[in-house]
C-alpha positions as CSV (number, residue, x, y, z in Angstrom):
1,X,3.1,80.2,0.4
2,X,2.9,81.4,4.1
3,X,2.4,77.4,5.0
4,X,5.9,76.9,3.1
5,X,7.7,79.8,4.5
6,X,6.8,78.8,7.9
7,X,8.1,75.0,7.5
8,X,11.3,76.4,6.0
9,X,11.9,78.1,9.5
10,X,12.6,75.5,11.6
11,X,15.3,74.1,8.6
12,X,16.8,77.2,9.0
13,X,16.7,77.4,12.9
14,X,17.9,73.8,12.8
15,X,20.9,74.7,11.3
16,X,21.7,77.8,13.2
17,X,21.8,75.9,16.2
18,X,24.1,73.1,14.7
19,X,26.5,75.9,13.5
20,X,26.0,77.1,16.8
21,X,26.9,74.0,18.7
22,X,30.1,73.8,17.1
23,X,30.8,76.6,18.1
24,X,29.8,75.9,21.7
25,X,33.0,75.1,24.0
26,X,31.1,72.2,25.7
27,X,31.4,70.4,21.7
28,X,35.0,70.8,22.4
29,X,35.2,69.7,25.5
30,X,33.3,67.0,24.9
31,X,34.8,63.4,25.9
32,X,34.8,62.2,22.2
33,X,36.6,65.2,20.5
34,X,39.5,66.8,21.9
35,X,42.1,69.8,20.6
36,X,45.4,69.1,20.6
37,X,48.1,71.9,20.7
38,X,48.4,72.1,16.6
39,X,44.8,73.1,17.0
40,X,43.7,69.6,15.1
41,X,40.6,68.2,16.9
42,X,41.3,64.4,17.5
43,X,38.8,61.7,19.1
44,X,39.4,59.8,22.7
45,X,41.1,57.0,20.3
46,X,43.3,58.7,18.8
47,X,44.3,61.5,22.1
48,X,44.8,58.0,23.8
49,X,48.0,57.8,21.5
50,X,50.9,59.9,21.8
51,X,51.7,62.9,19.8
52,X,54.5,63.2,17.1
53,X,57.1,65.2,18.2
54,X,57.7,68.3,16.1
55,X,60.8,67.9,14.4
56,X,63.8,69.1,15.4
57,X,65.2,72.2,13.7
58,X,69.1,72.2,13.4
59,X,70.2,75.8,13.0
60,X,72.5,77.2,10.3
61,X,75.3,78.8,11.8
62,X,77.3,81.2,9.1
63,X,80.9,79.6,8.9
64,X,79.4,76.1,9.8
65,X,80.4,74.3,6.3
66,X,82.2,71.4,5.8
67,X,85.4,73.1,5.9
68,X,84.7,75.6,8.7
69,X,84.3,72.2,10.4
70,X,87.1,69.7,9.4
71,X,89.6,72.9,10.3
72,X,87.6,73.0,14.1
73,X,88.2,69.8,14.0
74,X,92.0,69.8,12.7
75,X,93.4,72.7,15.6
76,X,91.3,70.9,18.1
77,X,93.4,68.0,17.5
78,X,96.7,69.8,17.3
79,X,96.1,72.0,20.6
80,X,94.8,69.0,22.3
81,X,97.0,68.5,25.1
82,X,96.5,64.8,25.0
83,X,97.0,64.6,21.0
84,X,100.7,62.7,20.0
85,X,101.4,64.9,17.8
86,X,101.0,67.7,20.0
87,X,103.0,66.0,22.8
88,X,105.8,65.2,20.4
89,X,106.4,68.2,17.6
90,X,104.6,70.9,20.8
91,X,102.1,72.2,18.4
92,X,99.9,74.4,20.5
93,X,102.3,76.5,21.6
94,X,103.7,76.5,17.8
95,X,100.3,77.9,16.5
96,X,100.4,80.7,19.3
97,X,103.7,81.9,18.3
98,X,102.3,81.8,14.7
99,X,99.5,84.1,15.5
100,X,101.9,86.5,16.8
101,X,105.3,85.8,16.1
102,X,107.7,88.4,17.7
103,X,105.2,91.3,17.6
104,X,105.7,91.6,14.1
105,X,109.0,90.8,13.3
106,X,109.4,91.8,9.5
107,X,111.9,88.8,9.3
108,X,109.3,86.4,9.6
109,X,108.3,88.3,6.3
110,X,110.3,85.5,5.0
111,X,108.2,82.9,5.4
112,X,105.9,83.8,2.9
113,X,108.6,84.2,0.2
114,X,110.1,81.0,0.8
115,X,106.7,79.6,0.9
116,X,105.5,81.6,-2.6
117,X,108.6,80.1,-4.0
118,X,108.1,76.4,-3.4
119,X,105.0,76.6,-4.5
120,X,106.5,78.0,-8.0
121,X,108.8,75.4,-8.4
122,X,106.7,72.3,-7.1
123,X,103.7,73.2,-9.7
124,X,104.3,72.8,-12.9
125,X,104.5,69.7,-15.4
126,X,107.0,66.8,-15.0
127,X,108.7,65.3,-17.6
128,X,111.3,62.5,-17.4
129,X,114.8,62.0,-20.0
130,X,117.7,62.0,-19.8
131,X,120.6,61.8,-17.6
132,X,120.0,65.3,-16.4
133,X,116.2,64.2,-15.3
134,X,117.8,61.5,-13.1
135,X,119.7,63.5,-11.2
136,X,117.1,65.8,-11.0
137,X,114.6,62.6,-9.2
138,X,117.7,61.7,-7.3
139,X,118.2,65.1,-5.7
140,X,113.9,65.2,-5.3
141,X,114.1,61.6,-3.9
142,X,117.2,63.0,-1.2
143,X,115.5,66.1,-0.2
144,X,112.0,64.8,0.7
145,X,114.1,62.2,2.7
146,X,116.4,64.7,4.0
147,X,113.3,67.0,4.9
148,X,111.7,64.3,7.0
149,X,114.7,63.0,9.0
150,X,115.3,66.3,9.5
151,X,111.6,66.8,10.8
152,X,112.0,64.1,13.2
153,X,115.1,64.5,14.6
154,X,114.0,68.3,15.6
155,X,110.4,66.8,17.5
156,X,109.2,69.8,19.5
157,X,112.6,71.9,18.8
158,X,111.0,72.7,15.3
159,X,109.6,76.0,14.2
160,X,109.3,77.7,10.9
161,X,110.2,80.8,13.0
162,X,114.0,81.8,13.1
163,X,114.0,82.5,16.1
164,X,114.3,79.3,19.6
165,X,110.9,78.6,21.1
166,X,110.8,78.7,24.9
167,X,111.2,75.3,25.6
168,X,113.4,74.6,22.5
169,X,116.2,72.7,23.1
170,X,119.8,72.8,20.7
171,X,119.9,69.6,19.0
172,X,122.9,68.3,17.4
173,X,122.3,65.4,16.5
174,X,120.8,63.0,13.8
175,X,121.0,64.9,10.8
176,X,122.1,68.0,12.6
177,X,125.3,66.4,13.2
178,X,126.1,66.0,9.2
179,X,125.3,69.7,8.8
180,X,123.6,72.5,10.3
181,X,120.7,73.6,8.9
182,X,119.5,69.8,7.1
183,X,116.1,71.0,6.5
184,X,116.9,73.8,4.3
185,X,119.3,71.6,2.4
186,X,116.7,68.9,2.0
187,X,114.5,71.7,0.3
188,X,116.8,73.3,-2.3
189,X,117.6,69.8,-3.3
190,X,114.0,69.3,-3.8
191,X,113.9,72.2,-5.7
192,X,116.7,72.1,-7.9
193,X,115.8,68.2,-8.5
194,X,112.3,69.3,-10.0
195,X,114.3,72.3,-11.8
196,X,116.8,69.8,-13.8
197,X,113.3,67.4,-14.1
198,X,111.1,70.1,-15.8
199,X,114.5,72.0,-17.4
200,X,112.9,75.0,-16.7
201,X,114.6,78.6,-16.3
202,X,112.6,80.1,-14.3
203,X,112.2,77.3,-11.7
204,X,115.9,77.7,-11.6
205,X,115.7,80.9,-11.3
206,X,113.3,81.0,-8.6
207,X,114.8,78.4,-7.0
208,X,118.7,80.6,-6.8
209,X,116.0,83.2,-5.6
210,X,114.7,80.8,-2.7
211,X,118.2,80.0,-2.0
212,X,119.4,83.8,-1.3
213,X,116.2,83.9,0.4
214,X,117.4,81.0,3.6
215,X,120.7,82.3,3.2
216,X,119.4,85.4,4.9
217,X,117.1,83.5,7.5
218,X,120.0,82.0,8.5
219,X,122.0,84.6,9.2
220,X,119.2,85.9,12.0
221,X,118.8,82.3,12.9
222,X,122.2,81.4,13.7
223,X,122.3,84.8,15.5
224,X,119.8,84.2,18.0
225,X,120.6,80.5,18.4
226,X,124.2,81.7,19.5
227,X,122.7,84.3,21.6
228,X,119.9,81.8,23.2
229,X,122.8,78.9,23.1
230,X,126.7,79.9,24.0
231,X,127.8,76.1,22.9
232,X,126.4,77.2,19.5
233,X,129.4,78.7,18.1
234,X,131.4,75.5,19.1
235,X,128.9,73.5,17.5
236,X,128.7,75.9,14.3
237,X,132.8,75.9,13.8
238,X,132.7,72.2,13.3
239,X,129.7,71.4,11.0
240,X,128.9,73.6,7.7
241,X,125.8,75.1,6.7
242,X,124.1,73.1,3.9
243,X,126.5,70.7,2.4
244,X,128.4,68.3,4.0
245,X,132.5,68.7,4.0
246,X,131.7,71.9,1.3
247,X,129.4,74.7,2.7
């Protein structure tokens, strides 16, 4: 029994020491077995190879989404000084004035009503008979093209505001020569072409609402354009308003 106990020591001593030696730094240290910096011990075959890079995080910024991006993208663009369109319709300066038009001017308080109206009319269901229904796609078809004559001829001179930009410039002609304010006629046509398409009442009655509405942003329009311009009153006595030869 003693005999046995006794050649059981060693066995045991034996494996102290090999617990021990790996353990023992000079194991680690040793030519065949090396520790990278995951802390994964490797041998002088593979260390001779070249780690994998740790892969690259990309961080989540809140507001980074798809839309968050394409508008970056879009004002970038639009206040880029080398951008056409910025060159031709003067865009950066437009979105400054936007962001803060006048100090607060409540008549820019407008805006949103005409825009709230349009988008009444323009949403609802189309259906086409009838005689009336033609003239209503006749008097869509001459607004939209109206509105974007209208559009062009202005270039940098254009601005939902009613009051001149700095650099604006009076045009007269193009479509401003036919009447005065074009682009509002081009819009109630649009509208009152969907309103005779759809035969809707209250399309026609938002649209005599929208109507009331420019009436009145012309009035502080025309005011500051005679102020900003003296040949505007010439100009104003000799071509109407929205229609030609009428009003």
């Amino acid at each position: 029994m003693q005999a046995s106990m006794q050649a059981s020591r060693p066995m045991l001593l034996g494996s102290t020491s090999s617990a021990a030696r790996l353990q023992s730094p000079s194991l680690i240290a040793s030519p065949r077995v090396r520790i990278n910096k995951l802390g994964i011990c490797r041998t002088n075959a593979e260390a001779a190879q070249p780690e994998e890079a740790l892969p690259k995080v990309t961080p989540v910024v809140v507001g980074s989404g798809p839309f968050e991006s394409a508008q970056a993208n879009a004002m970038s663009v639009l206040q880029s000084p080398e951008s056409p369109i910025n060159q031709y319709f003067g865009t950066e300066e437009l979105i400054e004035e936007l962001a803060d038009p006048g100090g607060g001017n409540p008549v820019n308080a407008l805006l949103l009503v005409e825009f709230a109206a349009l988008f009444l009319i323009v949403f609802q269901p189309i259906a086409l008979k009838g005689l009336i229904h033609l003239i209503g796609i006749l008097l869509l078809s001459a607004g939209i093209v109206t509105i974007i004559y209208s559009f062009i001829c202005l270039g940098k001179n254009f601005s939902p505001l009613p009051t001149p930009r700095k650099m604006h410039k009076l045009v007269t002609s193009g479509m401003y020569s036919i009447v005065r304010h074009p682009m509002f006629a081009g819009v109630l046509m649009l509208c009152f072409g969907f309103t005779a398409i759809t035969m809707s009442e209250a399309r026609l009655a938002l649209t005599l609402l929208l109507w009331f509405v420019l009436e009145k942003k012309v009035q502080f329009e025309e005011a500051a354009l005679t102020k900003h311009y003296p040949e505007y009153a010439t100009y104003a006595s000799g071509v109407n308003k929205f229609i030609p030869f009428v009003y």
